[in-house]
GUDOMAR-321952 format. One record per residue (C-alpha): residue number from 0; x, y, z; chain. Coordinates in steps of 0.2 Angstrom, whole numbers. Each point is the difference from the previous one (the first is absolute). Layout:
% residues N
@seq:NUM; X:X; Y:Y; Z:Z; mol:A .
...
This chain:
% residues 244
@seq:0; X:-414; Y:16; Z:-174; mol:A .
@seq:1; X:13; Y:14; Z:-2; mol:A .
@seq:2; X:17; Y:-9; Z:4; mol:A .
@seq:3; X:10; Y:5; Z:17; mol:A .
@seq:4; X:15; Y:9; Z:1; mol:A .
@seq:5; X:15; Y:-9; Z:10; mol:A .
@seq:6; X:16; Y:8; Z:3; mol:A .
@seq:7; X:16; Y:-8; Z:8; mol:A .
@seq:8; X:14; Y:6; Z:5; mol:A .
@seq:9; X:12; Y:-16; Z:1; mol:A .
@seq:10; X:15; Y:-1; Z:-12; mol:A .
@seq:11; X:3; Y:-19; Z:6; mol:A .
@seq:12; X:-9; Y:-10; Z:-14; mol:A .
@seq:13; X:-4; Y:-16; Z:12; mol:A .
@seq:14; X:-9; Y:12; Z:13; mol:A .
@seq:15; X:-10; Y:12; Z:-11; mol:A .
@seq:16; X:-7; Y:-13; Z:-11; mol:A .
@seq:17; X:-6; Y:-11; Z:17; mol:A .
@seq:18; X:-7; Y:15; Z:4; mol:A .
@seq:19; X:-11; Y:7; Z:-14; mol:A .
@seq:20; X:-6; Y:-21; Z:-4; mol:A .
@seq:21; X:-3; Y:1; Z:21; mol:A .
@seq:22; X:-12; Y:17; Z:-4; mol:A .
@seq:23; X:-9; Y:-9; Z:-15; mol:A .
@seq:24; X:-2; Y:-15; Z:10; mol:A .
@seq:25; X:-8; Y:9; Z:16; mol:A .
@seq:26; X:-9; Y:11; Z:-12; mol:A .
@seq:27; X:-11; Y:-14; Z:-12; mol:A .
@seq:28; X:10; Y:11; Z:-14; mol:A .
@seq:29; X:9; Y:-7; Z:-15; mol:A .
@seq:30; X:15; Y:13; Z:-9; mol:A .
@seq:31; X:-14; Y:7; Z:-13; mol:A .
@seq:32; X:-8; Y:8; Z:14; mol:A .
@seq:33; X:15; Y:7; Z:12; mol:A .
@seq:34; X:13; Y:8; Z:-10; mol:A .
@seq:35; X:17; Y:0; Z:7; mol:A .
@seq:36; X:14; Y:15; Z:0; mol:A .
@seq:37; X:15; Y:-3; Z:10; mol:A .
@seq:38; X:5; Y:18; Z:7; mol:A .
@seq:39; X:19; Y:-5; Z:3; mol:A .
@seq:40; X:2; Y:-3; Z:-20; mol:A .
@seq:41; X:-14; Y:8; Z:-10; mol:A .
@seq:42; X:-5; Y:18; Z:-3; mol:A .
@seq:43; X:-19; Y:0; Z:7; mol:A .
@seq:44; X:-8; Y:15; Z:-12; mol:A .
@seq:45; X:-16; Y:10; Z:3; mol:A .
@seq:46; X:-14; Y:-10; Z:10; mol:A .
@seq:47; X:-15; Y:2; Z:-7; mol:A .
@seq:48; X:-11; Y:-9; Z:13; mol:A .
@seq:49; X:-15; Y:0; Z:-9; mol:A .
@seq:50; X:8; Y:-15; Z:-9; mol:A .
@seq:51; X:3; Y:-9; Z:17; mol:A .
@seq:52; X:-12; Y:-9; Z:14; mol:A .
@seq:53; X:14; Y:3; Z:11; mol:A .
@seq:54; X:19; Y:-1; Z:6; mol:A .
@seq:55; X:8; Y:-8; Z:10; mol:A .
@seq:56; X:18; Y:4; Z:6; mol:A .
@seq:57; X:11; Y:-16; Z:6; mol:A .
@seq:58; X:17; Y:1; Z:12; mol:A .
@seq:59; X:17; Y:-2; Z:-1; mol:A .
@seq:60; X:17; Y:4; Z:6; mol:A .
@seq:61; X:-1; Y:19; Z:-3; mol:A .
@seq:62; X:-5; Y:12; Z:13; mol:A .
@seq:63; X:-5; Y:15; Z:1; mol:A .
@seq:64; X:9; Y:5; Z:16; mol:A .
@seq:65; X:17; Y:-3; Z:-8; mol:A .
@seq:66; X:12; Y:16; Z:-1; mol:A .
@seq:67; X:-2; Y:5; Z:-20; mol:A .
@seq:68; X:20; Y:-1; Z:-1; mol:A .
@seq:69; X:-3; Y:-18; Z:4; mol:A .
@seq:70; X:-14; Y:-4; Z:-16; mol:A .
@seq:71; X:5; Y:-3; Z:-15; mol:A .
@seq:72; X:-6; Y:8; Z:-16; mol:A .
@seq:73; X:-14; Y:-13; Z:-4; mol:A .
@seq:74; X:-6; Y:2; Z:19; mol:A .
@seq:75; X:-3; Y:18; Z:0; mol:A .
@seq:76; X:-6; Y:-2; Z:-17; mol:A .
@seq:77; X:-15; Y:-11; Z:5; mol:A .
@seq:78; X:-2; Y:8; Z:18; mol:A .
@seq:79; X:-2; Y:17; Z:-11; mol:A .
@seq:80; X:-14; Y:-10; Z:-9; mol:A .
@seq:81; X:-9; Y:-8; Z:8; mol:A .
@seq:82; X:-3; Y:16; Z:16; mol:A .
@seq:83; X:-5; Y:7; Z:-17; mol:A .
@seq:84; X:-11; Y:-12; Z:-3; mol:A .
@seq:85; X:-7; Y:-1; Z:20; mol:A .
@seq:86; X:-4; Y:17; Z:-1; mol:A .
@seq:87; X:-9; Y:-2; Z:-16; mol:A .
@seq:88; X:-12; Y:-18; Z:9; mol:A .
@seq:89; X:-3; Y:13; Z:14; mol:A .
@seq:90; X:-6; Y:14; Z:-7; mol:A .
@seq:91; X:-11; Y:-10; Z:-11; mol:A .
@seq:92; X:-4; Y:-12; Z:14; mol:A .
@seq:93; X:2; Y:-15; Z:-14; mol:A .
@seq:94; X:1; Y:-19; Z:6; mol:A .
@seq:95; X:17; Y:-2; Z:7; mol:A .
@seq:96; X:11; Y:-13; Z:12; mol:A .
@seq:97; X:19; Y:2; Z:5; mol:A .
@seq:98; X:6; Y:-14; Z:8; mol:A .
@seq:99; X:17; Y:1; Z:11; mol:A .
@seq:100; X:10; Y:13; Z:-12; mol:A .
@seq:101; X:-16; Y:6; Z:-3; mol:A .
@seq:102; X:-6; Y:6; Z:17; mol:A .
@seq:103; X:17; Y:9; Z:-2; mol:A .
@seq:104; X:-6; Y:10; Z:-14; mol:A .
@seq:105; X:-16; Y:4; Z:5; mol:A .
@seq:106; X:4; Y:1; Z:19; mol:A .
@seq:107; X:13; Y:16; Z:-4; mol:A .
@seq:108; X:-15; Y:12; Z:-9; mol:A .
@seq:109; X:-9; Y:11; Z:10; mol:A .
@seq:110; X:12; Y:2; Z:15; mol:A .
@seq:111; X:1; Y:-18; Z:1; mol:A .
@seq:112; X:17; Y:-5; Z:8; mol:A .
@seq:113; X:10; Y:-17; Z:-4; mol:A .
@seq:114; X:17; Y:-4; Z:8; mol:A .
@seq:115; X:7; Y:-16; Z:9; mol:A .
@seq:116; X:-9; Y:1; Z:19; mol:A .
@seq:117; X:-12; Y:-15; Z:-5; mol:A .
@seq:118; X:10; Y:-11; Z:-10; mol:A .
@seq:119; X:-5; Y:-20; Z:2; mol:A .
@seq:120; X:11; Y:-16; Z:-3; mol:A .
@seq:121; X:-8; Y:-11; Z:-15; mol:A .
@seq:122; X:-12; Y:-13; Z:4; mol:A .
@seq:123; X:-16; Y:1; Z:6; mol:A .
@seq:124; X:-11; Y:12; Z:11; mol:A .
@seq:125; X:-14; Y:1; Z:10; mol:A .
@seq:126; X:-12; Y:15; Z:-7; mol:A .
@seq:127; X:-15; Y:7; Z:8; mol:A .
@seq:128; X:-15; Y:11; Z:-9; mol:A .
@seq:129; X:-4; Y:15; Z:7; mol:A .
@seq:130; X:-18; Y:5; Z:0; mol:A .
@seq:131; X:2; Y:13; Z:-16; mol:A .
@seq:132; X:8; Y:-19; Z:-7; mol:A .
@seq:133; X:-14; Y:-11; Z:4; mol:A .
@seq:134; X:-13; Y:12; Z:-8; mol:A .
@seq:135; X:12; Y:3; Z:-13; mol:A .
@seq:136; X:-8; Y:-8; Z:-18; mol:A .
@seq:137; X:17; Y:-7; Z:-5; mol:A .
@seq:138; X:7; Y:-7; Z:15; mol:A .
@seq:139; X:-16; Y:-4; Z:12; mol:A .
@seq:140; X:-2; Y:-15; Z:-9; mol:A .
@seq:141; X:16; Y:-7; Z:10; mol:A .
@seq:142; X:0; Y:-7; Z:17; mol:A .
@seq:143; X:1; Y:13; Z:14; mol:A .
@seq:144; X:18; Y:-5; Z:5; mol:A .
@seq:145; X:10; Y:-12; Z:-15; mol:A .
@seq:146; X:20; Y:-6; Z:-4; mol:A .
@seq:147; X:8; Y:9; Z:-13; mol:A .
@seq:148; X:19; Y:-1; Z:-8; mol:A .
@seq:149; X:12; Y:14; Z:-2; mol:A .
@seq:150; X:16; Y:8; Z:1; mol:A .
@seq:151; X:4; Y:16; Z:0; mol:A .
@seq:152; X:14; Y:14; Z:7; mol:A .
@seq:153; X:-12; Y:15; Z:-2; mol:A .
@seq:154; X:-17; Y:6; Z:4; mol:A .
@seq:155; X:-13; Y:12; Z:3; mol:A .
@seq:156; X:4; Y:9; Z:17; mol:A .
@seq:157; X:-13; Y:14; Z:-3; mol:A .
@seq:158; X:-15; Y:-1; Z:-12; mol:A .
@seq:159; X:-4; Y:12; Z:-13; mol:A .
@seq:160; X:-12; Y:11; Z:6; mol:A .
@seq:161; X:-19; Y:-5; Z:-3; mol:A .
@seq:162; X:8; Y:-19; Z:0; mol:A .
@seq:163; X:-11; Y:-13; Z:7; mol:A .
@seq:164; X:8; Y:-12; Z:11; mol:A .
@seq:165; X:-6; Y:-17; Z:-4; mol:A .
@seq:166; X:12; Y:-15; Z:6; mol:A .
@seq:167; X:14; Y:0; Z:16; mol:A .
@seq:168; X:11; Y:-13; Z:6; mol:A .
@seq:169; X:8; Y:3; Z:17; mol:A .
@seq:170; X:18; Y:0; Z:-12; mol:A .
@seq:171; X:-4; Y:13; Z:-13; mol:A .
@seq:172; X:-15; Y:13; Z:5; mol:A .
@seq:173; X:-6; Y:2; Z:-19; mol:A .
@seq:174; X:-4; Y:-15; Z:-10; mol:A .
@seq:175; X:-13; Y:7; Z:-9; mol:A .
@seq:176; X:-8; Y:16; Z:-6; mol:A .
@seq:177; X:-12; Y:8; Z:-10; mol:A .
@seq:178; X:-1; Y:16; Z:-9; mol:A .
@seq:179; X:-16; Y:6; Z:-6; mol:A .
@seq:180; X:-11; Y:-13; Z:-5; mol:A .
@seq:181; X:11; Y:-12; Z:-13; mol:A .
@seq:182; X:19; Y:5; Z:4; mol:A .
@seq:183; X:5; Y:-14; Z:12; mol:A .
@seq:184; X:19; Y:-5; Z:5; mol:A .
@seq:185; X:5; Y:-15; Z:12; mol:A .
@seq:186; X:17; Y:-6; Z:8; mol:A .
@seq:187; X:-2; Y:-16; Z:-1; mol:A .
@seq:188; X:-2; Y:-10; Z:-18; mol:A .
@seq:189; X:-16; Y:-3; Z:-6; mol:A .
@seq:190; X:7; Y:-12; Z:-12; mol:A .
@seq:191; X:13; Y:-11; Z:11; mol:A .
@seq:192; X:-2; Y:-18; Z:3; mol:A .
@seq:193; X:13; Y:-10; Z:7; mol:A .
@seq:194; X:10; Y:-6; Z:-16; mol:A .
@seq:195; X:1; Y:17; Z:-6; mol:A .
@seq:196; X:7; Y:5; Z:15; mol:A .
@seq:197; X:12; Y:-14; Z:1; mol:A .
@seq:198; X:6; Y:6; Z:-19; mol:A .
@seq:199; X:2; Y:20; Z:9; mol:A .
@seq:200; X:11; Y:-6; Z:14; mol:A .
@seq:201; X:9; Y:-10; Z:-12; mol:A .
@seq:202; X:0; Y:16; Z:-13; mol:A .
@seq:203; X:5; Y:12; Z:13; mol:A .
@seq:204; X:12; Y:-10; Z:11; mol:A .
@seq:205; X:13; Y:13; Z:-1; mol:A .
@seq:206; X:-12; Y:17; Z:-1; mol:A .
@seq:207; X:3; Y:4; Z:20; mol:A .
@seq:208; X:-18; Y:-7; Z:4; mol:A .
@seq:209; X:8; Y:-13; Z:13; mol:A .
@seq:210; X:16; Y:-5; Z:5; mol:A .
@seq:211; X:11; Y:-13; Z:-9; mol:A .
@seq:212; X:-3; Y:-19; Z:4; mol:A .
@seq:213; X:-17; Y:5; Z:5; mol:A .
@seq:214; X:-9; Y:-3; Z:-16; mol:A .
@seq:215; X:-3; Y:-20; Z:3; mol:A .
@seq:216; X:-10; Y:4; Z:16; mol:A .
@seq:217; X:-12; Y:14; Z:-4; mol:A .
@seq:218; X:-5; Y:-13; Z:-16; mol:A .
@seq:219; X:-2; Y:-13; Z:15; mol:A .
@seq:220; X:-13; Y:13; Z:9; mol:A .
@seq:221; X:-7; Y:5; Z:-17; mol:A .
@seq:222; X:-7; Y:-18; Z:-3; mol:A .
@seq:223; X:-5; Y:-2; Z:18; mol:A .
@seq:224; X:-12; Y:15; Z:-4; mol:A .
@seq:225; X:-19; Y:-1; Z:-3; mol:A .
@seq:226; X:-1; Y:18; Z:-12; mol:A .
@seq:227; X:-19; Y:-3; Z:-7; mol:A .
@seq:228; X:-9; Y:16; Z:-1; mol:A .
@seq:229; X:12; Y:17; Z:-9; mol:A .
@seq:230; X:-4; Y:-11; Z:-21; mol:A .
@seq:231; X:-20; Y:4; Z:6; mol:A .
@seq:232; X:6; Y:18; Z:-3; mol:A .
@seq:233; X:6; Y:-1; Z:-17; mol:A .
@seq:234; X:-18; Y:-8; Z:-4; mol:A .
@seq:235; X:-11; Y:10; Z:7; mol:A .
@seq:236; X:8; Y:16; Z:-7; mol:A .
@seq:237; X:0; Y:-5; Z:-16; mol:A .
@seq:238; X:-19; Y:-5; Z:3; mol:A .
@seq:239; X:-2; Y:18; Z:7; mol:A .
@seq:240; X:9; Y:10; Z:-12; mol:A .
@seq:241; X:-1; Y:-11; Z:-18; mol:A .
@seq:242; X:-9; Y:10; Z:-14; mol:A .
@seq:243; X:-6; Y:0; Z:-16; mol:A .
């Protein structure tokens, strides 16, 4: 099988290596066959994406609807790279999943608008399939309504125009779309399970995702949560989309 692409965003060592060991977990891979660059560090050249089964795109604390004068060099640097890089999955319709900062990148092409209107507290959420999601090939699979974690100060307010809408919550109207066939991009994380959301709160204690003092009791709720299904994702889009 051709090897994945992942690409992270997170400059705190603690929370980008949970995550990209949560994606190989959830994804049956081990690190020969999802090849890691991480955007806020490394200088991501030409995609040839006939040498990948697919890419994936993970979050962090940047955000797209920051004012420019408030992200630094390595921020617009990757931002500038990986639109780049959406534009390029789109056009070729290639295998593709952007998870939390990654629906930010993908939600902006094609008049696709993201701002701070549906902004959600961390922890977990309720989200429900539309009909185009229960008949989708990647997320049908999942239970018509299922708990998912995240956290997030942005989303996508207007889709991108020939988006399919796929998952809602009745906190954040876009949780997951489709464009084309293989370009997919959810809110929520795929790839979170209760530890590695205990080791983000703890990461991001003082990254204006919650008040101060409030840290202790959104990993109390954390551990009350039953999050089962979003790691079915992971697994069934490698099954759909590795290749020879």
């Amino acid at each position: 099988m051709k090897p994945f692409l992942f690409l992270g965003i997170r400059a705190q060592d603690a929370a980008a290596d949970d995550e990209y060991a949560a994606v190989l977990r959830c994804a049956g891979l081990d690190e020969r066959d999802v090849r890691r660059v991480r955007m806020e560090r490394d200088v991501l050249g030409p995609v040839d994406l006939d040498d990948w089964s697919g890419i994936v795109i993970g979050g962090g604390p940047w955000n797209v609807s920051d004012p420019d004068d408030l992200k630094d060099d390595d921020q617009r640097r990757g931002e500038a790279r990986l639109r780049d890089l959406a534009v390029q999955v789109v056009a070729a319709d290639f295998p593709t999943l952007g998870a939390c900062y990654g629906i930010g990148t993908l939600g902006t092409l094609a008049g696709g608008v993201v701002d701070r209107q549906w902004s959600e507290p961390i922890g977990a959420v309720t989200v429900t399939l539309t009909p185009e999601g229960r008949a989708d090939p990647l997320l049908g699979e999942l239970p018509a309504t299922f708990d998912a974690f995240l956290g997030h100060k942005e989303a996508v307010s207007t889709l991108p125009r020939g988006a399919v809408l796929l998952a809602s919550s009745p906190t954040c109207p876009v949780q997951a779309f489709r464009l084309g066939e293989r370009v997919y991009a959810t809110q929520f994380h795929p790839e979170l399970d209760v530890t590695g959301l205990v080791t983000r709160i703890e990461t991001y204690r003082d990254f204006g995702y919650f008040e101060p003092g409030e840290g202790e009791e959104l990993i109390r709720l954390a551990r009350a949560a039953v999050v089962t299904e979003p790691p079915r994702i992971l697994a069934r889009f490698v099954e759909l989309f590795g290749r020879g």
